[in-house]
mmCIF file of the C-alpha atoms, coordinates in Angstrom:
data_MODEL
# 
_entry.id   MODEL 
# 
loop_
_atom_site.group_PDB 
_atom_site.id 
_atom_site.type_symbol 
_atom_site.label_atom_id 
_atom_site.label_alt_id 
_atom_site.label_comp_id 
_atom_site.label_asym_id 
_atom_site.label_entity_id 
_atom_site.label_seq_id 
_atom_site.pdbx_PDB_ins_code 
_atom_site.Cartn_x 
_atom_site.Cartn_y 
_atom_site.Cartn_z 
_atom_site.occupancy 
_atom_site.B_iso_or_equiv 
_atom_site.pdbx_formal_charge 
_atom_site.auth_seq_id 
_atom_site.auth_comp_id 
_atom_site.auth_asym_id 
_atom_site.auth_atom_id 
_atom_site.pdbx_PDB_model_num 
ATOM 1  C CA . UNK A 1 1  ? -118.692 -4.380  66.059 1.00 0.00 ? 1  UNK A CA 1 
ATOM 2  C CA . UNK A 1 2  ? -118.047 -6.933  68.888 1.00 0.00 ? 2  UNK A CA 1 
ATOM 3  C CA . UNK A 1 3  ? -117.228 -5.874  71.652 1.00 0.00 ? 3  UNK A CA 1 
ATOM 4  C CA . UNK A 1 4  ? -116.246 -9.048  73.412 1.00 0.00 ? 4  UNK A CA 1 
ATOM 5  C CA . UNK A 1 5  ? -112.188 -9.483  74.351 1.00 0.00 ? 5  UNK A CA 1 
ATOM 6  C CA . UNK A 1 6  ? -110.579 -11.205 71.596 1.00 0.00 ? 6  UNK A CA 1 
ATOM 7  C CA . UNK A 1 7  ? -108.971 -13.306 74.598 1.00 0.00 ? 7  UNK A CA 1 
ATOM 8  C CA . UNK A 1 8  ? -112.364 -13.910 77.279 1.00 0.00 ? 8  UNK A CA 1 
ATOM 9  C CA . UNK A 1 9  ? -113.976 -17.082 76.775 1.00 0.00 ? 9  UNK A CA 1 
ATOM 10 C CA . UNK A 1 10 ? -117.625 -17.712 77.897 1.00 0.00 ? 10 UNK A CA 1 
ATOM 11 C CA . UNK A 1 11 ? -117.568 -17.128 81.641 1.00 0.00 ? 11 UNK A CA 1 
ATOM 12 C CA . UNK A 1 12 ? -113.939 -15.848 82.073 1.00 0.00 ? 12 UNK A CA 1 
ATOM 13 C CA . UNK A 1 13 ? -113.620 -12.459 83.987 1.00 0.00 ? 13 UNK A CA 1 
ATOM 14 C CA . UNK A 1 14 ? -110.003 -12.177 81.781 1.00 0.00 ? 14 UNK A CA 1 
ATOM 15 C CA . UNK A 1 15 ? -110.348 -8.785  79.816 1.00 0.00 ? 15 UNK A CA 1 
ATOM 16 C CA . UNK A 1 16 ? -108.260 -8.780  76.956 1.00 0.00 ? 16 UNK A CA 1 
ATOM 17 C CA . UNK A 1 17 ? -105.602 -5.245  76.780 1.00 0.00 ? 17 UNK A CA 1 
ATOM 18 C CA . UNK A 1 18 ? -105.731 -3.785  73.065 1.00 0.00 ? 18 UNK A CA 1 
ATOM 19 C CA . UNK A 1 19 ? -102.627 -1.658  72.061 1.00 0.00 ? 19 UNK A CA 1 
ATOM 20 C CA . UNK A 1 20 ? -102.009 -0.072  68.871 1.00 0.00 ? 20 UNK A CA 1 
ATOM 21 C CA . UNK A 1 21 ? -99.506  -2.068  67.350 1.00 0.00 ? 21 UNK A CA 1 
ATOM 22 C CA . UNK A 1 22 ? -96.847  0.584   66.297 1.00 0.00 ? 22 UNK A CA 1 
ATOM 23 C CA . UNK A 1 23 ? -96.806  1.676   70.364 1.00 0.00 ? 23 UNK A CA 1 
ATOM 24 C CA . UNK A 1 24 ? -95.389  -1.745  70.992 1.00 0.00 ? 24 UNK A CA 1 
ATOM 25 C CA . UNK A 1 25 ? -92.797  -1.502  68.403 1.00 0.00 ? 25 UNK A CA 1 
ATOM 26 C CA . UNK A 1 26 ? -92.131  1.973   69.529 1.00 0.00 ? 26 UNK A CA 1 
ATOM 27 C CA . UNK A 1 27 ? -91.495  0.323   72.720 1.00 0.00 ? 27 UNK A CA 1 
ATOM 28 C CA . UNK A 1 28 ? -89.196  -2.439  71.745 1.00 0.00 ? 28 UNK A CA 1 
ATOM 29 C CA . UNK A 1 29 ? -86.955  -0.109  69.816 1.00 0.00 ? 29 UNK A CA 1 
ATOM 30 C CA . UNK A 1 30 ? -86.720  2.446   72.222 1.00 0.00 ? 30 UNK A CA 1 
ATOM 31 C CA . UNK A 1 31 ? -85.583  -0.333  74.913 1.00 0.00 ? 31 UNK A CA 1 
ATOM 32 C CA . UNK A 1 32 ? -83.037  -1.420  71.867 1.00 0.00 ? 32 UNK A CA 1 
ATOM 33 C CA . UNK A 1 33 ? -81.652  1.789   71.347 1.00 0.00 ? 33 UNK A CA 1 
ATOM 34 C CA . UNK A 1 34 ? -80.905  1.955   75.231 1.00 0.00 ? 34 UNK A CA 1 
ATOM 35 C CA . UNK A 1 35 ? -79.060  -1.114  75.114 1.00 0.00 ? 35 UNK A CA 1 
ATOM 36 C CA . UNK A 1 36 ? -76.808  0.666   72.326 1.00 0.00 ? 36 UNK A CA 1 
ATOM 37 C CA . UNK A 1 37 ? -78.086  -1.551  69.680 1.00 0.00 ? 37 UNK A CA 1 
ATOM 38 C CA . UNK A 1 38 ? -79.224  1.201   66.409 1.00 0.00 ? 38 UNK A CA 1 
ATOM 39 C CA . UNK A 1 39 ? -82.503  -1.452  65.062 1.00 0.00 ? 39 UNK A CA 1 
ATOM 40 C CA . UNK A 1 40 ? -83.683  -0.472  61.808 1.00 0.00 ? 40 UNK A CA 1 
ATOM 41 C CA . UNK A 1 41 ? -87.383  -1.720  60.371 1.00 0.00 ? 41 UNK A CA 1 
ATOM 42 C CA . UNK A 1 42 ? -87.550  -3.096  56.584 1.00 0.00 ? 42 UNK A CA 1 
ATOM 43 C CA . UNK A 1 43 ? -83.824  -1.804  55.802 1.00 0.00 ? 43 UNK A CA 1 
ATOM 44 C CA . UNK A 1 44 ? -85.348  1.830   55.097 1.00 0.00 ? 44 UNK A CA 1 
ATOM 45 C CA . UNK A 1 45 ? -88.684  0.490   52.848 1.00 0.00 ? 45 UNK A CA 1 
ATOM 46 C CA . UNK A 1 46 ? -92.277  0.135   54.199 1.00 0.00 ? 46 UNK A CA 1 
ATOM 47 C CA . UNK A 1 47 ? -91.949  -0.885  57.948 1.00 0.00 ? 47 UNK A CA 1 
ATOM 48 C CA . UNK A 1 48 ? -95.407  -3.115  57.932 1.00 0.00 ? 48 UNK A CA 1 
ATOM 49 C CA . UNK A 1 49 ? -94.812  -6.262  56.838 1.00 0.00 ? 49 UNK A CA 1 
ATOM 50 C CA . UNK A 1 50 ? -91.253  -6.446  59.730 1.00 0.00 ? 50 UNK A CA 1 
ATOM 51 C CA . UNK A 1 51 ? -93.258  -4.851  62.603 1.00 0.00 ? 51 UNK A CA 1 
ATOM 52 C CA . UNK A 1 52 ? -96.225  -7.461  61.884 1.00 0.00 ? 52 UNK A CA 1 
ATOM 53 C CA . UNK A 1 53 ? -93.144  -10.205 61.595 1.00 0.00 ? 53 UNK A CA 1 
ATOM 54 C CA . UNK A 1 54 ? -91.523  -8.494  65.259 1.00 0.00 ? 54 UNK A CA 1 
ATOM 55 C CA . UNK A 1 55 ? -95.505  -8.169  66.578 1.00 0.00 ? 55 UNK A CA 1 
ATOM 56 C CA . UNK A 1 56 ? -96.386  -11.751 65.796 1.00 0.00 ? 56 UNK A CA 1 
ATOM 57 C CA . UNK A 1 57 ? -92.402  -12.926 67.561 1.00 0.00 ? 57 UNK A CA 1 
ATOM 58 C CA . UNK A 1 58 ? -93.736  -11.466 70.918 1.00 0.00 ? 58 UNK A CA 1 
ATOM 59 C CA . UNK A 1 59 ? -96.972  -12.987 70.501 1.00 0.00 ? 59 UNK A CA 1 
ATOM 60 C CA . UNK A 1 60 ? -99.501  -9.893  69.624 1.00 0.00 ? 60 UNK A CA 1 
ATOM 61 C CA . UNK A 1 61 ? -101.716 -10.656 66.883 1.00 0.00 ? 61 UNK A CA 1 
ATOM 62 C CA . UNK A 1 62 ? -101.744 -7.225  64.521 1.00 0.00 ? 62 UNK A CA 1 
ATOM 63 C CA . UNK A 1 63 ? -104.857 -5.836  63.853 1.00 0.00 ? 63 UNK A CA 1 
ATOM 64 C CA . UNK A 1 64 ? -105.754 -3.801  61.376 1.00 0.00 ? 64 UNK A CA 1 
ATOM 65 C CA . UNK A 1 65 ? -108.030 -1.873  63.226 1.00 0.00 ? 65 UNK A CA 1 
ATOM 66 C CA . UNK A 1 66 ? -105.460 -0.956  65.729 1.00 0.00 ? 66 UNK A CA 1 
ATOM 67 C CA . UNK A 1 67 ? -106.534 0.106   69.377 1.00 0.00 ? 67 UNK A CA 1 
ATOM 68 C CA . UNK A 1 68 ? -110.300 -1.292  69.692 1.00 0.00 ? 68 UNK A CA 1 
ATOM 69 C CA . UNK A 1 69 ? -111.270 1.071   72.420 1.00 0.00 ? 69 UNK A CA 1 
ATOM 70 C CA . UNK A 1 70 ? -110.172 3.720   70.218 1.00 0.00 ? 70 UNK A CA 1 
ATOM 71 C CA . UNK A 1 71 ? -111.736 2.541   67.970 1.00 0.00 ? 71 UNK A CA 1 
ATOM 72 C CA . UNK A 1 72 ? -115.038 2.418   69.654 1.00 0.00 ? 72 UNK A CA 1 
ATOM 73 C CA . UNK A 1 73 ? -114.751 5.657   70.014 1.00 0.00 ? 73 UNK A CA 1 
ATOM 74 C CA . UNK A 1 74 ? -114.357 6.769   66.696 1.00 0.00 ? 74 UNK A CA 1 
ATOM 75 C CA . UNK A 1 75 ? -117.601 4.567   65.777 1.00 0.00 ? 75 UNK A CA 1 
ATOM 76 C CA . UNK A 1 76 ? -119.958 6.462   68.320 1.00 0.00 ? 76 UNK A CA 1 
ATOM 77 C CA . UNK A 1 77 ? -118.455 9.452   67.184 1.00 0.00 ? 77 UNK A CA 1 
ATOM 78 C CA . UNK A 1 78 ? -119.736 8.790   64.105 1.00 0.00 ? 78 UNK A CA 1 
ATOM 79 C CA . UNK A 1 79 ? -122.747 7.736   64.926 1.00 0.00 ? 79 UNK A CA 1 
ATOM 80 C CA . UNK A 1 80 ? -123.808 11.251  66.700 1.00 0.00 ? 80 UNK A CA 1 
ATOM 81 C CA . UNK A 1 81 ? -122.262 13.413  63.771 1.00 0.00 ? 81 UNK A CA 1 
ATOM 82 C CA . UNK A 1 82 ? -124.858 10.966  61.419 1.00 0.00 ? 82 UNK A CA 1 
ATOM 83 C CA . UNK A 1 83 ? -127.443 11.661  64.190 1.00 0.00 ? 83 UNK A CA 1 
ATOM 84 C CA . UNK A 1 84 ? -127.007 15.429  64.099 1.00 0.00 ? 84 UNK A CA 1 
ATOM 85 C CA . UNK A 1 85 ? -126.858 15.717  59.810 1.00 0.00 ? 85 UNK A CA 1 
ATOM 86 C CA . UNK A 1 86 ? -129.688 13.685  59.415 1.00 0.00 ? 86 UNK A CA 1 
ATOM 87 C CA . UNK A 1 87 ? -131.953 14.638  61.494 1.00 0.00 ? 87 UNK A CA 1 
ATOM 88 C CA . UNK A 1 88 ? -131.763 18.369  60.386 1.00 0.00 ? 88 UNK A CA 1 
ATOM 89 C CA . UNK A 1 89 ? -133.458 16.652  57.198 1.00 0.00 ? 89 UNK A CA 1 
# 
């Protein structure tokens, strides 16, 4: 897995921020709702395809993946439980 910032380009310092994407669109509705405005997602159906639509309006590219540092985590996590099975072989 790469771990270079989707957003740092060959000698930048920028680090790039990952957020799971459903946070942010936790966010935004929450900050709806306390304007008094009731948003719904996808009319009641499956709320992916609209949150990538409202993700992609504020300029956050969904990812799959989600969070990457999470992510990373769940990978080295991995790796020791593979660690520990195999090498009780």
């Amino acid at each position: 897995m790469d771990e270079t910032p989707v957003n740092e380009t060959p000698g930048s310092a920028a680090q790039a921020e990952t957020y799971n994407p459903w946070t942010i669109v936790n966010l935004v509705f929450g900050h709806l709702a306390e304007q008094g405005l009731h948003p719904v997602l996808g009319d009641g159906g499956d709320p992916g395809e609209p949150a990538r639509a409202l993700l992609t309006a504020l300029g956050i590219q969904p990812a799959a993946e989600g969070n990457r540092e999470v992510m990373r985590r769940v990978y080295a996590h991995l790796d020791e439980i593979r660690a520990v099975v195999f090498e009780a072989d």
